[in-house]
VOTIVO-558009 format. One record per atom (N, C-alpha, C): residue number from 1; residue in one letter; x, y, z. Coordinates in pm, 1 decimal. Example, Ala and Ser with C-alpha at 12.3 -4.5 7.8 and 13.67 -1.06 7.14 Angstrom:
REM residues 2
[pt 1 "A" [1319.0 -569.0 780.0]],
[pt 1 "A" [1230.0 -450.0 780.0]],
[pt 1 "A" [1320.0 -330.0 780.0]],
[pt 2 "S" [1285.0 -225.0 708.0]],
[pt 2 "S" [1367.0 -106.0 714.0]],
[pt 2 "S" [1290.0 3.0 787.0]],
//
This chain:
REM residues 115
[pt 1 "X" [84.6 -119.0 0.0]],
[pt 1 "X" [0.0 0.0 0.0]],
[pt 1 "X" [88.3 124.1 0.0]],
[pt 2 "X" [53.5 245.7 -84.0]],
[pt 2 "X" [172.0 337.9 -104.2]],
[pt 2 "X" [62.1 459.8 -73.8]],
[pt 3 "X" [102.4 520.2 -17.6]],
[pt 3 "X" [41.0 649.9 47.0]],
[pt 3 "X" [97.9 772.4 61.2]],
[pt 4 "X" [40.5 921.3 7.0]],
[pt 4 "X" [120.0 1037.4 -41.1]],
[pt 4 "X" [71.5 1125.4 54.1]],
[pt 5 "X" [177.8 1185.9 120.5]],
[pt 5 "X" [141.9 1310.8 248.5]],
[pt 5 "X" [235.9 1448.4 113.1]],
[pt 6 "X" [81.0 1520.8 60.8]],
[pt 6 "X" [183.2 1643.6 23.6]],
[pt 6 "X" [131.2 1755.9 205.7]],
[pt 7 "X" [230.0 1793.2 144.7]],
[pt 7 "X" [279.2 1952.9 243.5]],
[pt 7 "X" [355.7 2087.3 214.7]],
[pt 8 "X" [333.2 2193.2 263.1]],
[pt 8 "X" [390.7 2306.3 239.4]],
[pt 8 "X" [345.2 2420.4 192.3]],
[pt 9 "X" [207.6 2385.2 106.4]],
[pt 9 "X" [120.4 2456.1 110.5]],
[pt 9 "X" [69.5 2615.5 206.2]],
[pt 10 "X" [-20.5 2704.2 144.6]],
[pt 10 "X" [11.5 2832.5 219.2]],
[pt 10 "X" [-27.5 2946.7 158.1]],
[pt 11 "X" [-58.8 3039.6 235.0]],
[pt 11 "X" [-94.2 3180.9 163.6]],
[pt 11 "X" [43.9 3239.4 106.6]],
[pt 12 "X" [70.2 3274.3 -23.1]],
[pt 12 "X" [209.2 3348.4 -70.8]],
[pt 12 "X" [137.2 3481.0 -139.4]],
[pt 13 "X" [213.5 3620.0 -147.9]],
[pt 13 "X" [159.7 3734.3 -210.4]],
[pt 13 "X" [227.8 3702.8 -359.7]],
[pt 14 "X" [135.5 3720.1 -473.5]],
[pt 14 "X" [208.2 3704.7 -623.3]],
[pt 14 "X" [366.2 3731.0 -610.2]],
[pt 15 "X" [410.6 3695.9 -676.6]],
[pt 15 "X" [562.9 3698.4 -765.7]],
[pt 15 "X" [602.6 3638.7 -603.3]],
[pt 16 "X" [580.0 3553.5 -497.4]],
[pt 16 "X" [635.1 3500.8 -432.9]],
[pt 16 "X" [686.2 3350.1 -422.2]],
[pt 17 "X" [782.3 3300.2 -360.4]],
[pt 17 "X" [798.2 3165.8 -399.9]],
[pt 17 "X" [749.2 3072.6 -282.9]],
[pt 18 "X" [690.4 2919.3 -315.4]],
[pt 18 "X" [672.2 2778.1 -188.1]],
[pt 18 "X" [707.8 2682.0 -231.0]],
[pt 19 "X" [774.5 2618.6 -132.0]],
[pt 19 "X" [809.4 2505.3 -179.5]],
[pt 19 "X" [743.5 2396.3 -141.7]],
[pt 20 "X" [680.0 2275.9 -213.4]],
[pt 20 "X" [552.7 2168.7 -180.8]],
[pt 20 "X" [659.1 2059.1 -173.6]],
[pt 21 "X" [616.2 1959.5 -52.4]],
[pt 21 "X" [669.5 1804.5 -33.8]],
[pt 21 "X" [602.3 1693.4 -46.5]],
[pt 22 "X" [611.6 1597.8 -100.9]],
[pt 22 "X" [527.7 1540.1 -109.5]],
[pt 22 "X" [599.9 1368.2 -26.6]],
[pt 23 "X" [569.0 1340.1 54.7]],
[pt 23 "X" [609.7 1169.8 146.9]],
[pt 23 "X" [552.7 1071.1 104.1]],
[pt 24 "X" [601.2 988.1 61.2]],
[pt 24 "X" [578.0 845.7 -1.4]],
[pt 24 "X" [597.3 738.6 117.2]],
[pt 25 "X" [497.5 687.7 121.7]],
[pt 25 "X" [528.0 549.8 207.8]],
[pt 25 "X" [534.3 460.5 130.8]],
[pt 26 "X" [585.6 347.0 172.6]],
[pt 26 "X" [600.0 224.4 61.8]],
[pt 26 "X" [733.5 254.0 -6.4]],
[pt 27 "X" [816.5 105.4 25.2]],
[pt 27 "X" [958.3 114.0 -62.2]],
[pt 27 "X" [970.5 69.4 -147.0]],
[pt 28 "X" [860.5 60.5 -306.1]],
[pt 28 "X" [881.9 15.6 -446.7]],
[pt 28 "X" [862.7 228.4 -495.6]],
[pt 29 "X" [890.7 319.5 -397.9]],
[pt 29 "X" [893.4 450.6 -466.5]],
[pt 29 "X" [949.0 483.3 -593.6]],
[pt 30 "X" [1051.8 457.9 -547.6]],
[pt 30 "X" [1158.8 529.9 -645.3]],
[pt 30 "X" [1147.8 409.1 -788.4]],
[pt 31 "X" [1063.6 350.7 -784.4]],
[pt 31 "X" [1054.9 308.2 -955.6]],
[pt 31 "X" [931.8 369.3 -992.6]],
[pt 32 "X" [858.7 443.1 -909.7]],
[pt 32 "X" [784.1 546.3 -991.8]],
[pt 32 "X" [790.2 672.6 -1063.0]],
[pt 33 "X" [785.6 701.3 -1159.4]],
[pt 33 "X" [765.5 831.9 -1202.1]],
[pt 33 "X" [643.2 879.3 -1170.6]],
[pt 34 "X" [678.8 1036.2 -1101.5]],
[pt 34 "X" [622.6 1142.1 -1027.9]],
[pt 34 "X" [518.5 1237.4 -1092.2]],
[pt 35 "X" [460.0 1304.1 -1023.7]],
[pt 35 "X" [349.8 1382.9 -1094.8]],
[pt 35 "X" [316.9 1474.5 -991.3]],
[pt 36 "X" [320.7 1620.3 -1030.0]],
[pt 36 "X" [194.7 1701.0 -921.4]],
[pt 36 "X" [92.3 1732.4 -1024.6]],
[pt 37 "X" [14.9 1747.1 -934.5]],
[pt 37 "X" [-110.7 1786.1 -1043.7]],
[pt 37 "X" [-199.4 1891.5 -940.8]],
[pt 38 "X" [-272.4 1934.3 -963.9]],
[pt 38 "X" [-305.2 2057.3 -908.4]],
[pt 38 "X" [-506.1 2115.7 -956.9]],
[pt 39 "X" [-572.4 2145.8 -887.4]],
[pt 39 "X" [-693.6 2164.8 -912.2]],
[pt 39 "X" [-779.5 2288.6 -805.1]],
[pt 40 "X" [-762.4 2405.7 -955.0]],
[pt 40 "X" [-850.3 2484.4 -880.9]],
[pt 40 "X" [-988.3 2506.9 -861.7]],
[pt 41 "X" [-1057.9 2579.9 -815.2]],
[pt 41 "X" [-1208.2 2602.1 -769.6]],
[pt 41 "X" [-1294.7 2576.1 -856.5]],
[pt 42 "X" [-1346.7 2529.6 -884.2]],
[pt 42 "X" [-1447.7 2523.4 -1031.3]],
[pt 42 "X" [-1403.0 2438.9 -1150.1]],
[pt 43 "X" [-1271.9 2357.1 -1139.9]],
[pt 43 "X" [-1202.3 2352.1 -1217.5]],
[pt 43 "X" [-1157.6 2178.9 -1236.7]],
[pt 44 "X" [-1146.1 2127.4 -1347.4]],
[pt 44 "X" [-1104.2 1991.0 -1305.9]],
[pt 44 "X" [-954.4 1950.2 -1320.4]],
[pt 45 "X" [-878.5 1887.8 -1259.3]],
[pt 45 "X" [-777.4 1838.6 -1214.8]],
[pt 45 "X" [-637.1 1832.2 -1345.8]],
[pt 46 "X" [-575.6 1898.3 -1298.2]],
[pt 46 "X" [-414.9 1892.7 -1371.9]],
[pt 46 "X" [-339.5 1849.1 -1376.9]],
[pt 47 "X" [-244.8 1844.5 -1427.8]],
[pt 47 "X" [-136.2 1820.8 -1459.5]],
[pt 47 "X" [4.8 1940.0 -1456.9]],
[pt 48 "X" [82.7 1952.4 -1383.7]],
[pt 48 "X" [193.2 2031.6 -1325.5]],
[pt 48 "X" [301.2 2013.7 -1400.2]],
[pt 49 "X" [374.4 1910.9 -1305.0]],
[pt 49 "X" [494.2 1868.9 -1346.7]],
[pt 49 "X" [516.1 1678.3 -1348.4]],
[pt 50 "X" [594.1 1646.3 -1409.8]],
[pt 50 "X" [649.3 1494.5 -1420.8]],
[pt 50 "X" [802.2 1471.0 -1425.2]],
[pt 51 "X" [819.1 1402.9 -1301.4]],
[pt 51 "X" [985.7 1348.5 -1277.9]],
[pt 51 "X" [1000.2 1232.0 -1317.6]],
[pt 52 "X" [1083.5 1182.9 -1363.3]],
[pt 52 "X" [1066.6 1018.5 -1393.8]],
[pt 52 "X" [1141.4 964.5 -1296.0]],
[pt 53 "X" [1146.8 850.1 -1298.7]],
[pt 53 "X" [1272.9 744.9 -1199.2]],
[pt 53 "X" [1370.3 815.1 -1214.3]],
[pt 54 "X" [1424.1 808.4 -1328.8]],
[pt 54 "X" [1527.8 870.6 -1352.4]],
[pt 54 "X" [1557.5 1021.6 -1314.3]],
[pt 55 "X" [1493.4 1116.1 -1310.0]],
[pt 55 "X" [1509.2 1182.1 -1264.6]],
[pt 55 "X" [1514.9 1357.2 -1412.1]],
[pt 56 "X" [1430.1 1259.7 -1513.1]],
[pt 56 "X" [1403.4 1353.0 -1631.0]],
[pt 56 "X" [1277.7 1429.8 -1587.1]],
[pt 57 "X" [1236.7 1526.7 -1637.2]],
[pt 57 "X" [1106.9 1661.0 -1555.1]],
[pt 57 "X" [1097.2 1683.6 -1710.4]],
[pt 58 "X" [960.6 1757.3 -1662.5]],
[pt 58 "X" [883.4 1808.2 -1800.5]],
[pt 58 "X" [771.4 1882.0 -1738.4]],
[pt 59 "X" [711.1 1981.3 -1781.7]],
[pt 59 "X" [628.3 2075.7 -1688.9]],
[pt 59 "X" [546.7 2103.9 -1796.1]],
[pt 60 "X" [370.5 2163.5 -1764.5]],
[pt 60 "X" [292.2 2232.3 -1837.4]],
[pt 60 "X" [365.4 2364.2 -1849.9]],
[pt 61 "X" [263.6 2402.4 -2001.9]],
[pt 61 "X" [357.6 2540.7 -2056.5]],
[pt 61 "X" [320.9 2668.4 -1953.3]],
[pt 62 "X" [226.2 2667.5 -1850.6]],
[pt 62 "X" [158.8 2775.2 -1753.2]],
[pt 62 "X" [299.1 2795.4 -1674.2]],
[pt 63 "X" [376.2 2677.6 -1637.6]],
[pt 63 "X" [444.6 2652.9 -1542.7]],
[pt 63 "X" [605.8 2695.3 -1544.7]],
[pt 64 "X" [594.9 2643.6 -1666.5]],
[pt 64 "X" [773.0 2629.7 -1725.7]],
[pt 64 "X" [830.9 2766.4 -1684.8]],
[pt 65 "X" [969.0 2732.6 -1644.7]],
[pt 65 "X" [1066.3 2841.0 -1602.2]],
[pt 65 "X" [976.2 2911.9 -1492.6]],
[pt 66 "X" [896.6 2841.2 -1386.0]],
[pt 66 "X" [882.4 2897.9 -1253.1]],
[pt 66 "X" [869.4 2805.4 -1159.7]],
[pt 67 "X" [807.9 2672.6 -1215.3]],
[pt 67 "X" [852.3 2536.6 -1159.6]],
[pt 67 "X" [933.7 2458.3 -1159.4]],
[pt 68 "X" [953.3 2375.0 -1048.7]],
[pt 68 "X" [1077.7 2309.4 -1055.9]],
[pt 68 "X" [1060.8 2182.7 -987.2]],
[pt 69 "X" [1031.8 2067.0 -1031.7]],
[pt 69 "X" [971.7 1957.1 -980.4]],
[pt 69 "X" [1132.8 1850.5 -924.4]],
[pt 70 "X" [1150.9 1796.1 -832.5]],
[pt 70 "X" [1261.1 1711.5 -782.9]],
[pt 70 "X" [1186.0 1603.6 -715.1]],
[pt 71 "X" [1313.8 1516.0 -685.0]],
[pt 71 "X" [1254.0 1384.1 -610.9]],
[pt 71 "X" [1418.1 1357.4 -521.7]],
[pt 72 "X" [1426.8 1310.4 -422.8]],
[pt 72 "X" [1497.2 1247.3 -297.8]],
[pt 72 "X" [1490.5 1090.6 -314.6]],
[pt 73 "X" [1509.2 1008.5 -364.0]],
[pt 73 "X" [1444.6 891.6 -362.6]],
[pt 73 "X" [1511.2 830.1 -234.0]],
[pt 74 "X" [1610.7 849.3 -165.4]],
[pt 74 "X" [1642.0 789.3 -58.4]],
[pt 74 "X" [1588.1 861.7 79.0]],
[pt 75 "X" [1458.5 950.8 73.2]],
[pt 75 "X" [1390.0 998.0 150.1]],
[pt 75 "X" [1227.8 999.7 88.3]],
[pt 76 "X" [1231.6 922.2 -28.9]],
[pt 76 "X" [1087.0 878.5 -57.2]],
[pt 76 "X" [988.7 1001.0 -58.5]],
[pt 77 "X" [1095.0 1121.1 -128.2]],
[pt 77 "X" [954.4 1255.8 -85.0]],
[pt 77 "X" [1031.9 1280.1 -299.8]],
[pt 78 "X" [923.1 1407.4 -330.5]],
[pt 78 "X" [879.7 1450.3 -429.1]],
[pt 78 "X" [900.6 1626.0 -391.5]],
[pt 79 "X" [924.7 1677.2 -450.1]],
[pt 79 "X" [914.6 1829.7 -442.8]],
[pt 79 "X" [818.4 1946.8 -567.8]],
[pt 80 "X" [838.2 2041.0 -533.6]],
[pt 80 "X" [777.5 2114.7 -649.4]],
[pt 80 "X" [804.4 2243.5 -603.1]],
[pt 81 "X" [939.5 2315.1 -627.6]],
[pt 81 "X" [932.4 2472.9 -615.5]],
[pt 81 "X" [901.7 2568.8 -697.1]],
[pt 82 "X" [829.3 2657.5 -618.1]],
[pt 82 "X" [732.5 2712.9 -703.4]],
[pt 82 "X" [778.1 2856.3 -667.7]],
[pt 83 "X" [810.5 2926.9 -751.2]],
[pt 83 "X" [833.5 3057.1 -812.9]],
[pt 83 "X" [788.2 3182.0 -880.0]],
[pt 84 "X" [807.0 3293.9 -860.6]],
[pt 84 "X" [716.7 3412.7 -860.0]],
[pt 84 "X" [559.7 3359.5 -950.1]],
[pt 85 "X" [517.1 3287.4 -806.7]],
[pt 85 "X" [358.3 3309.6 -820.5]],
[pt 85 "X" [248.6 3386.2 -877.2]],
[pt 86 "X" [153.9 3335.5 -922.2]],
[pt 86 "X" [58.9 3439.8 -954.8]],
[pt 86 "X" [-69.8 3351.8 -883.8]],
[pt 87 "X" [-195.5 3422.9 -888.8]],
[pt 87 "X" [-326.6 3386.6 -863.7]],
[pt 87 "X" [-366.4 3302.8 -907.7]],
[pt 88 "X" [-361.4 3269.7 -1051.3]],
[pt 88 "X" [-419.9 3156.2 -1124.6]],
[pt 88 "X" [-342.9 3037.2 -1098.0]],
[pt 89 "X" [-216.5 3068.3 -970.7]],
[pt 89 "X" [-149.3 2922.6 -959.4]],
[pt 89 "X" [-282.0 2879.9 -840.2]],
[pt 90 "X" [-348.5 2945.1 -759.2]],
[pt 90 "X" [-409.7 2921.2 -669.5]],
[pt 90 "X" [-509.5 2798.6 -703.5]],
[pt 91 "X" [-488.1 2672.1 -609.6]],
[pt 91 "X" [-550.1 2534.2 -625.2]],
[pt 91 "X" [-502.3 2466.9 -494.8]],
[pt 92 "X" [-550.6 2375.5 -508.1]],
[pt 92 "X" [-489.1 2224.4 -410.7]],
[pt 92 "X" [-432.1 2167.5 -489.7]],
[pt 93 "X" [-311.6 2152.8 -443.5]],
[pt 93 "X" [-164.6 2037.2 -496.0]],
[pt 93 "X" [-166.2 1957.6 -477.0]],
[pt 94 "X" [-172.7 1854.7 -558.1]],
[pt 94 "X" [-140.9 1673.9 -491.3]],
[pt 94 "X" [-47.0 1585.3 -591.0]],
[pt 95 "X" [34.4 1521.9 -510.3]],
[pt 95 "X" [148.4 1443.7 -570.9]],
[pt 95 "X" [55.3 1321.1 -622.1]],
[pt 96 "X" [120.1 1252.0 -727.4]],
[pt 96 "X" [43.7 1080.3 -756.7]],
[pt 96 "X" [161.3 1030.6 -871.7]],
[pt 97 "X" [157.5 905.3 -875.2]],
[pt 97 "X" [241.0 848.9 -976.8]],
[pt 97 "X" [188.8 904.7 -1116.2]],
[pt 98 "X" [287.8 930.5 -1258.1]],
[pt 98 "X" [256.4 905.1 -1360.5]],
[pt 98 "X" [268.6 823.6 -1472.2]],
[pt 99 "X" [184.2 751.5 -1499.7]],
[pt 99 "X" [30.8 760.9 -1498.7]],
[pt 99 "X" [-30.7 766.4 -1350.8]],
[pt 100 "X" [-148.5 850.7 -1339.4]],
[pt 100 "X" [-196.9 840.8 -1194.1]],
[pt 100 "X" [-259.4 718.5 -1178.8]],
[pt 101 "X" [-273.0 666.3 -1070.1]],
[pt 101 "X" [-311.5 562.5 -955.7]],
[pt 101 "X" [-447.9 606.3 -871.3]],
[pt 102 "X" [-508.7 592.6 -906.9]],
[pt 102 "X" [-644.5 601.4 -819.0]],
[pt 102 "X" [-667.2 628.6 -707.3]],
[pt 103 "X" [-597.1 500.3 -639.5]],
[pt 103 "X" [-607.5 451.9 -522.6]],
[pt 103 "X" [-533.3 546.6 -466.5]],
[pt 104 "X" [-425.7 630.8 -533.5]],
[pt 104 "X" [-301.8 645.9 -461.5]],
[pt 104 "X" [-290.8 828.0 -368.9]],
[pt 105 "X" [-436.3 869.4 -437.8]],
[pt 105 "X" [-452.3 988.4 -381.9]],
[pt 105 "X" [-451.0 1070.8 -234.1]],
[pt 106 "X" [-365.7 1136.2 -239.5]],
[pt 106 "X" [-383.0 1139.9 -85.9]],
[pt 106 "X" [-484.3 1330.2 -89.9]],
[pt 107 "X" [-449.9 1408.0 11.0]],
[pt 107 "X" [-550.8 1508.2 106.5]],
[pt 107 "X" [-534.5 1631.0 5.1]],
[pt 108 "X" [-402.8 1643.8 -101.8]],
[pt 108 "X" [-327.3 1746.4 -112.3]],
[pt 108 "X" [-296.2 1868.7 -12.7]],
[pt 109 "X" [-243.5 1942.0 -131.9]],
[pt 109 "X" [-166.1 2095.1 10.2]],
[pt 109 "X" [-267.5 2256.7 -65.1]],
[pt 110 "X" [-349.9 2300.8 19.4]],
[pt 110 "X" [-371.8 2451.5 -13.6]],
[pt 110 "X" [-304.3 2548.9 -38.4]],
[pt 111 "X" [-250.7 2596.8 -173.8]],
[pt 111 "X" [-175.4 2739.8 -227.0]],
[pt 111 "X" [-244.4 2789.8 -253.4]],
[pt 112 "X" [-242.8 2925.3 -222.3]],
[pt 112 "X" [-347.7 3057.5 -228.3]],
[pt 112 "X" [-232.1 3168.8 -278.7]],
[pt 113 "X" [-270.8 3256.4 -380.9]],
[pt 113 "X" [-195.6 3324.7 -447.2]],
[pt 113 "X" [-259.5 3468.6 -435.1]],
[pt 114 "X" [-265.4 3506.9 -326.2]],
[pt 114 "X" [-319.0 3673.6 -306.6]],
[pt 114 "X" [-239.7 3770.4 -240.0]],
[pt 115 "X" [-268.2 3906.2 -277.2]],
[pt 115 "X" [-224.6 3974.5 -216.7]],
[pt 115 "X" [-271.3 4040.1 -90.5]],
//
């Protein structure tokens, strides 16, 4: 059973930066490739960034050159720093394997992008 604690989440004023964690339980992690995905108010569910095992990233074009997606695999966590913010980043963040996993959803983290 593999289970995702994101965290770090938070009120930031635009053009500010947070950094999101995401904890993996379960030690078959690190042969997953990573995913945040992200979903705001009214809105249905995204796609962010993707790390692979390896450790290759690829980001939506909203994102590029302000995100920065990493992985620890010998601490089983996921990252996502996030950089001069705006409003429309404002959603709940949640880590999941890619391809996503169903099952594998965890609470996500609240970013709020106001001034």
């Amino acid at each position: 059973q593999v289970q995702f604690v994101e965290s770090g989440g938070g009120l930031v004023q635009p053009g500010g930066p947070l950094r999101l964690s995401c904890a993996a339980s379960g030690s078959i992690f690190s042969i997953y490739a990573m995913a945040w995905y992200r979903q705001a108010p009214g809105k249905a569910r995204e796609l962010v960034a993707i790390i692979t095992n390896g450790g290759a990233t690829t980001s939506v074009k909203s994102v590029k050159g302000r995100f920065t997606i990493s992985r620890d695999n010998a601490k089983n966590t996921v990252y996502l720093q996030m950089n001069s913010l705006k409003p429309e980043d404002t959603a709940v963040y949640y880590c999941n394997t890619s391809p996503i996993r169903e099952a594998y959803w965890g609470q996500g983290t609240q970013v709020t992008v106001s001034s």
